[in-house]
N, C-alpha and C positions, 0 to 999 in steps of 0.2 A: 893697673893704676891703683896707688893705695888709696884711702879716706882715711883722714883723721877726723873724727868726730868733735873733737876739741878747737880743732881749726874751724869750723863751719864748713859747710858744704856748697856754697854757693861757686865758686872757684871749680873744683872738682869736678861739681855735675856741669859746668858751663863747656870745663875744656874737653870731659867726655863727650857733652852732644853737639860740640864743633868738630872733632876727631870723625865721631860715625856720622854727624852728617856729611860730611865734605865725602865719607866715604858712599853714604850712598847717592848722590848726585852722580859721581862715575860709575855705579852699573850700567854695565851694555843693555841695550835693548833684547838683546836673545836670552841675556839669562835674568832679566826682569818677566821677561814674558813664561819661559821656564818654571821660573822660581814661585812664582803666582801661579801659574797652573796646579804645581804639586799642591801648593800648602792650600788654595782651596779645594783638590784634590781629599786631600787629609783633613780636612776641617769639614766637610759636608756628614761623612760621618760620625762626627762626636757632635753635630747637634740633631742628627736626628736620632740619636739617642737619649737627648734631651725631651725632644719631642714625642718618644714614644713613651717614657716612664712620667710624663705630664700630661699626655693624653688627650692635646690640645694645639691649635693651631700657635704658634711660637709667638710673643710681642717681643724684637729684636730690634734695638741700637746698635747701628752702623756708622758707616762713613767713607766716603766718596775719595777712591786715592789722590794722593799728591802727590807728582813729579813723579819722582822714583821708588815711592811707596811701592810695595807689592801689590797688587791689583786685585781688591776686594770683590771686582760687580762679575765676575762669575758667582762666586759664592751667595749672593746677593740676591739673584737673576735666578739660580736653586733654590733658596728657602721663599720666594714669591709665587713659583711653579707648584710649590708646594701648600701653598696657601697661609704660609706664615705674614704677618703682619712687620715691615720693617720699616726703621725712622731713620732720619740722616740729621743731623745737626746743621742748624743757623745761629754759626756767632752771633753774639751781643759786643762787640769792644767798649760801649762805655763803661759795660758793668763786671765784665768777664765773665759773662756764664753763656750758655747753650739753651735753644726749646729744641724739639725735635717734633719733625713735619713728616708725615708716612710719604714715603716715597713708593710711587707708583704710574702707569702707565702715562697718565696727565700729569703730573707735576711737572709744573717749569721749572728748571735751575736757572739759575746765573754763579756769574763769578763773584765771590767773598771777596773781604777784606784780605783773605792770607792767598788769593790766586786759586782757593778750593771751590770747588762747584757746589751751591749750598742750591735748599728748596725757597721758593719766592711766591709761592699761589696754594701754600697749602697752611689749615689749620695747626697749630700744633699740639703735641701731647700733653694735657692738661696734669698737672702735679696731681692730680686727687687718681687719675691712672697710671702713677708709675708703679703702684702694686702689683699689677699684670703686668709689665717685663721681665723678661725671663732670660734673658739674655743679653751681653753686651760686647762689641766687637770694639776693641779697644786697639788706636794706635799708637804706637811709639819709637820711642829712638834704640831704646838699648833697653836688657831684659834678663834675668837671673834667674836659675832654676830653683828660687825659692820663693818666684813669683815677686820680685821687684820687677819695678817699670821708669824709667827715664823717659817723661814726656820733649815737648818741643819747648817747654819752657814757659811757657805763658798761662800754666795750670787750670783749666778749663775742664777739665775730667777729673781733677782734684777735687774743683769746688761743686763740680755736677753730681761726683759720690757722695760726699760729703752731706748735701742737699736732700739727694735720695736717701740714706741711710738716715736721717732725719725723717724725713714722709710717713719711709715704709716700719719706720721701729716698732707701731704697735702691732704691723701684719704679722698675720703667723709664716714662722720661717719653714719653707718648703728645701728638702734636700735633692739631689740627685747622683746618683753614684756613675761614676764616666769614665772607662778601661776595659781591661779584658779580664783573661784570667790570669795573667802575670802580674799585674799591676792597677789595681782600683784607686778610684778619689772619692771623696764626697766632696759635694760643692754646694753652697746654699746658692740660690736664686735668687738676684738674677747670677749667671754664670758667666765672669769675664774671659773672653779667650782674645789673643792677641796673635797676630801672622808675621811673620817677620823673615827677613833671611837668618841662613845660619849664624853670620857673623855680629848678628845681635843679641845673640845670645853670649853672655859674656859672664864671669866669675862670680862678679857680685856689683848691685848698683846701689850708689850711697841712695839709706830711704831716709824719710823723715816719719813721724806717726801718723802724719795726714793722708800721706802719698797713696794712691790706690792701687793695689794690688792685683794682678790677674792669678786665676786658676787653671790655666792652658794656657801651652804657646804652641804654636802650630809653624815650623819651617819647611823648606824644601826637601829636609833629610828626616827628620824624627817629630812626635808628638811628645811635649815635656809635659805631664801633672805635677804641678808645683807643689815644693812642699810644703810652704807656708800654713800657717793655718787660718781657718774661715775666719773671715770677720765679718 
Protein backbone atom coordinates (compact mmCIF):
# COMPACT_ATOMS: atom_id res chain seq x y z
CA UNK A 1 0.00 0.00 0.00
CA UNK A 2 1.55 3.39 -1.10
CA UNK A 3 1.40 6.75 1.08
CA UNK A 4 1.23 9.91 -0.28
CA UNK A 5 2.29 12.37 1.96
CA UNK A 6 0.77 15.11 0.29
CA UNK A 7 -2.53 13.56 0.47
CA UNK A 8 -2.50 13.27 4.21
CA UNK A 9 -2.39 10.16 5.97
CA UNK A 10 -5.33 9.81 7.82
CA UNK A 11 -7.18 7.51 5.06
CA UNK A 12 -4.14 5.27 4.52
CA UNK A 13 -3.40 4.49 8.06
CA UNK A 14 -7.23 3.92 8.66
CA UNK A 15 -7.59 1.41 5.86
CA UNK A 16 -4.25 -0.16 6.82
CA UNK A 17 -5.37 -0.75 10.54
CA UNK A 18 -9.00 -2.05 9.32
CA UNK A 19 -7.07 -4.46 6.71
CA UNK A 20 -4.65 -5.95 9.77
CA UNK A 21 -7.19 -5.77 12.15
CA UNK A 22 -9.86 -7.78 10.56
CA UNK A 23 -6.89 -9.89 9.81
CA UNK A 24 -5.95 -10.39 13.18
CA UNK A 25 -9.37 -11.18 14.68
CA UNK A 26 -9.11 -14.53 12.39
CA UNK A 27 -6.06 -16.02 13.99
CA UNK A 28 -6.76 -19.48 15.20
CA UNK A 29 -6.32 -20.19 18.59
CA UNK A 30 -3.33 -22.81 17.94
CA UNK A 31 -1.28 -20.43 16.17
CA UNK A 32 -2.17 -17.33 18.56
CA UNK A 33 -1.04 -19.54 21.42
CA UNK A 34 2.23 -20.75 19.22
CA UNK A 35 2.95 -17.46 18.13
CA UNK A 36 2.97 -15.89 21.64
CA UNK A 37 5.00 -18.57 23.06
CA UNK A 38 7.85 -18.01 20.49
CA UNK A 39 7.96 -14.21 20.63
CA UNK A 40 8.04 -14.31 24.46
CA UNK A 41 10.23 -17.03 23.82
CA UNK A 42 12.56 -14.53 21.97
CA UNK A 43 11.77 -11.50 23.92
CA UNK A 44 12.89 -12.68 27.61
CA UNK A 45 16.36 -12.64 26.40
CA UNK A 46 16.89 -9.29 24.92
CA UNK A 47 15.54 -7.83 28.16
CA UNK A 48 17.49 -9.50 30.44
CA UNK A 49 20.22 -8.18 28.61
CA UNK A 50 18.87 -4.98 29.36
CA UNK A 51 18.82 -5.93 32.86
CA UNK A 52 22.19 -7.18 33.15
CA UNK A 53 24.20 -4.04 31.54
CA UNK A 54 21.72 -1.82 34.04
CA UNK A 55 22.57 -3.77 36.79
CA UNK A 56 19.24 -3.41 38.33
CA UNK A 57 15.80 -4.78 38.93
CA UNK A 58 13.96 -3.47 35.46
CA UNK A 59 10.85 -0.57 35.83
CA UNK A 60 8.80 -2.05 32.90
CA UNK A 61 5.52 -0.74 30.85
CA UNK A 62 3.39 -3.32 29.85
CA UNK A 63 0.05 -4.37 28.90
CA UNK A 64 -2.61 -6.93 29.32
CA UNK A 65 -3.45 -8.68 25.61
CA UNK A 66 -6.57 -8.06 23.74
CA UNK A 67 -8.50 -10.44 21.75
CA UNK A 68 -6.19 -11.72 19.44
CA UNK A 69 -3.14 -9.83 20.39
CA UNK A 70 -0.25 -12.10 21.08
CA UNK A 71 -0.15 -12.96 24.45
CA UNK A 72 2.22 -10.82 26.63
CA UNK A 73 1.55 -12.37 30.48
CA UNK A 74 4.20 -15.19 29.97
CA UNK A 75 6.64 -12.60 29.38
CA UNK A 76 5.26 -10.66 32.13
CA UNK A 77 5.00 -13.57 34.69
CA UNK A 78 9.20 -13.92 33.74
CA UNK A 79 10.33 -10.42 34.36
CA UNK A 80 8.22 -10.55 37.88
CA UNK A 81 9.95 -13.95 38.76
CA UNK A 82 12.80 -12.03 38.34
CA UNK A 83 12.10 -9.40 40.42
CA UNK A 84 11.65 -6.73 37.81
CA UNK A 85 9.01 -3.96 38.71
CA UNK A 86 5.97 -4.02 35.94
CA UNK A 87 3.07 -1.44 35.13
CA UNK A 88 -0.16 -2.03 33.06
CA UNK A 89 -1.98 0.95 31.96
CA UNK A 90 -5.60 2.48 32.96
CA UNK A 91 -7.13 4.51 30.28
CA UNK A 92 -8.43 7.99 30.88
CA UNK A 93 -11.22 8.51 27.77
CA UNK A 94 -11.97 12.02 28.86
CA UNK A 95 -8.54 13.17 28.30
CA UNK A 96 -6.68 10.51 26.31
CA UNK A 97 -3.90 9.62 28.32
CA UNK A 98 -2.70 6.53 30.40
CA UNK A 99 -1.32 6.33 34.47
CA UNK A 100 0.17 3.01 35.11
CA UNK A 101 -0.56 0.87 38.26
CA UNK A 102 2.32 -2.15 39.06
CA UNK A 103 0.73 -5.02 38.57
CA UNK A 104 1.25 -7.73 40.85
CA UNK A 105 -0.07 -10.56 42.90
CA UNK A 106 -3.04 -8.37 44.67
CA UNK A 107 -4.00 -6.20 42.00
CA UNK A 108 -7.54 -6.40 41.11
CA UNK A 109 -8.38 -5.80 37.38
CA UNK A 110 -11.62 -5.17 35.77
CA UNK A 111 -12.76 -4.67 32.37
CA UNK A 112 -11.84 -1.15 30.50
CA UNK A 113 -13.61 1.00 28.40
CA UNK A 114 -11.91 -0.83 25.19
CA UNK A 115 -12.89 -4.62 26.75
CA UNK A 116 -8.97 -4.71 28.12
CA UNK A 117 -8.44 -5.79 31.51
CA UNK A 118 -6.98 -2.67 33.34
CA UNK A 119 -5.55 -2.35 37.23
CA UNK A 120 -8.49 -0.78 39.75
CA UNK A 121 -6.94 -0.94 43.39
CA UNK A 122 -3.55 0.08 42.81
CA UNK A 123 -1.66 3.39 43.21
CA UNK A 124 -0.05 4.61 40.11
CA UNK A 125 3.27 5.61 38.78
CA UNK A 126 3.87 9.09 39.65
CA UNK A 127 5.46 11.35 36.70
CA UNK A 128 8.38 12.54 38.90
CA UNK A 129 9.22 8.35 38.46
CA UNK A 130 9.17 7.82 34.94
CA UNK A 131 12.89 8.44 35.11
CA UNK A 132 13.44 4.98 36.34
CA UNK A 133 11.59 3.08 33.55
CA UNK A 134 13.63 1.35 31.48
CA UNK A 135 11.56 -0.23 29.39
CA UNK A 136 8.43 -0.19 27.34
CA UNK A 137 6.38 -3.11 25.94
CA UNK A 138 4.55 -1.53 23.19
CA UNK A 139 1.41 -2.72 21.20
CA UNK A 140 0.35 -2.39 17.84
CA UNK A 141 -1.31 -3.00 14.59
CA UNK A 142 1.31 -2.85 12.04
CA UNK A 143 5.33 -2.30 12.10
CA UNK A 144 8.43 -1.42 9.87
CA UNK A 145 11.89 -2.44 10.17
CA UNK A 146 12.79 0.91 10.53
CA UNK A 147 11.00 1.01 13.61
CA UNK A 148 7.55 2.69 12.62
CA UNK A 149 4.51 1.57 14.48
CA UNK A 150 0.62 1.92 13.41
CA UNK A 151 -1.26 2.04 16.82
CA UNK A 152 -5.15 1.21 17.18
CA UNK A 153 -5.81 4.74 16.39
CA UNK A 154 -6.85 6.62 19.37
CA UNK A 155 -3.00 7.68 20.11
CA UNK A 156 -2.53 6.95 23.84
CA UNK A 157 1.15 5.87 23.57
CA UNK A 158 1.71 8.97 21.22
CA UNK A 159 0.53 11.29 23.77
CA UNK A 160 2.14 9.07 26.85
CA UNK A 161 5.73 9.40 24.77
CA UNK A 162 5.32 12.48 24.18
CA UNK A 163 4.70 13.35 27.88
CA UNK A 164 7.62 11.23 29.01
CA UNK A 165 10.12 12.58 26.74
CA UNK A 166 8.96 15.84 28.21
CA UNK A 167 9.59 14.70 32.07
CA UNK A 168 12.63 12.86 31.40
CA UNK A 169 14.53 15.64 29.10
CA UNK A 170 16.80 16.86 31.83
CA UNK A 171 17.64 13.11 32.87
CA UNK A 172 20.86 11.81 31.87
CA UNK A 173 20.46 9.55 28.89
CA UNK A 174 21.53 6.04 29.65
CA UNK A 175 22.31 3.69 26.69
CA UNK A 176 22.30 0.02 26.16
CA UNK A 177 23.68 -1.96 23.43
CA UNK A 178 21.08 -5.24 22.46
CA UNK A 179 22.47 -8.07 19.69
CA UNK A 180 25.08 -10.35 19.28
CA UNK A 181 28.04 -10.48 17.44
CA UNK A 182 26.42 -10.28 13.99
CA UNK A 183 24.35 -7.41 14.65
CA UNK A 184 24.48 -4.73 17.63
CA UNK A 185 21.86 -1.61 18.54
CA UNK A 186 22.33 1.00 20.87
CA UNK A 187 18.95 1.98 22.39
CA UNK A 188 18.60 4.85 24.88
CA UNK A 189 16.25 4.14 27.91
CA UNK A 190 13.56 3.41 28.26
CA UNK A 191 13.90 0.58 25.42
CA UNK A 192 10.65 0.07 23.24
CA UNK A 193 10.19 -3.41 22.10
CA UNK A 194 7.03 -4.50 20.54
CA UNK A 195 5.68 -8.52 19.84
CA UNK A 196 3.73 -9.03 17.13
CA UNK A 197 3.19 -11.76 14.36
CA UNK A 198 5.04 -11.96 11.35
CA UNK A 199 2.55 -10.58 9.17
CA UNK A 200 2.83 -7.24 11.03
CA UNK A 201 5.64 -6.53 10.01
CA UNK A 202 5.18 -4.85 6.88
CA UNK A 203 7.34 -2.48 4.17
CA UNK A 204 6.85 0.74 5.62
CA UNK A 205 4.08 2.41 7.91
CA UNK A 206 2.95 6.07 7.05
CA UNK A 207 4.68 7.94 10.31
CA UNK A 208 4.00 11.37 11.44
CA UNK A 209 6.87 13.27 13.72
CA UNK A 210 4.91 12.63 16.78
CA UNK A 211 4.31 8.94 16.23
CA UNK A 212 6.47 6.88 18.51
CA UNK A 213 8.87 4.62 17.47
CA UNK A 214 9.96 1.22 18.72
CA UNK A 215 13.62 -0.16 18.98
CA UNK A 216 12.71 -4.04 18.70
CA UNK A 217 10.14 -6.13 17.39
CA UNK A 218 10.10 -9.44 18.45
CA UNK A 219 7.79 -12.08 16.16
CA UNK A 220 7.34 -15.85 16.06
CA UNK A 221 10.17 -16.13 13.23
CA UNK A 222 13.12 -13.35 13.78
CA UNK A 223 14.16 -10.50 16.24
CA UNK A 224 14.31 -7.10 14.08
CA UNK A 225 16.79 -3.94 15.66
CA UNK A 226 15.22 -1.25 14.01
CA UNK A 227 17.06 0.99 12.07
CA UNK A 228 15.70 4.17 12.83
CA UNK A 229 17.53 6.28 14.99
CA UNK A 230 17.34 7.18 18.82
CA UNK A 231 15.17 9.73 19.67
Amino acid sequence: MEYNQQQGDYTTKQQLRTLLKQRRRAVATHHWEVASSKACSLAIPIIDQIRCQLDHPLTVLAYMPFASELDTRPLLTDLRNKGDHVYIPLTHREDVSMTWHEWHDHTSMKQGAFGILEPSNVAPLQAESWGKIDVILVPGVAFDRQGGRLGMGAGYYDRFWSQLCEVSSLEAITTVELGDEHLKKQCSRPVRISLLYNWQLIEAVPMESHDMRVDVLVHEDEIVYTTGQMD
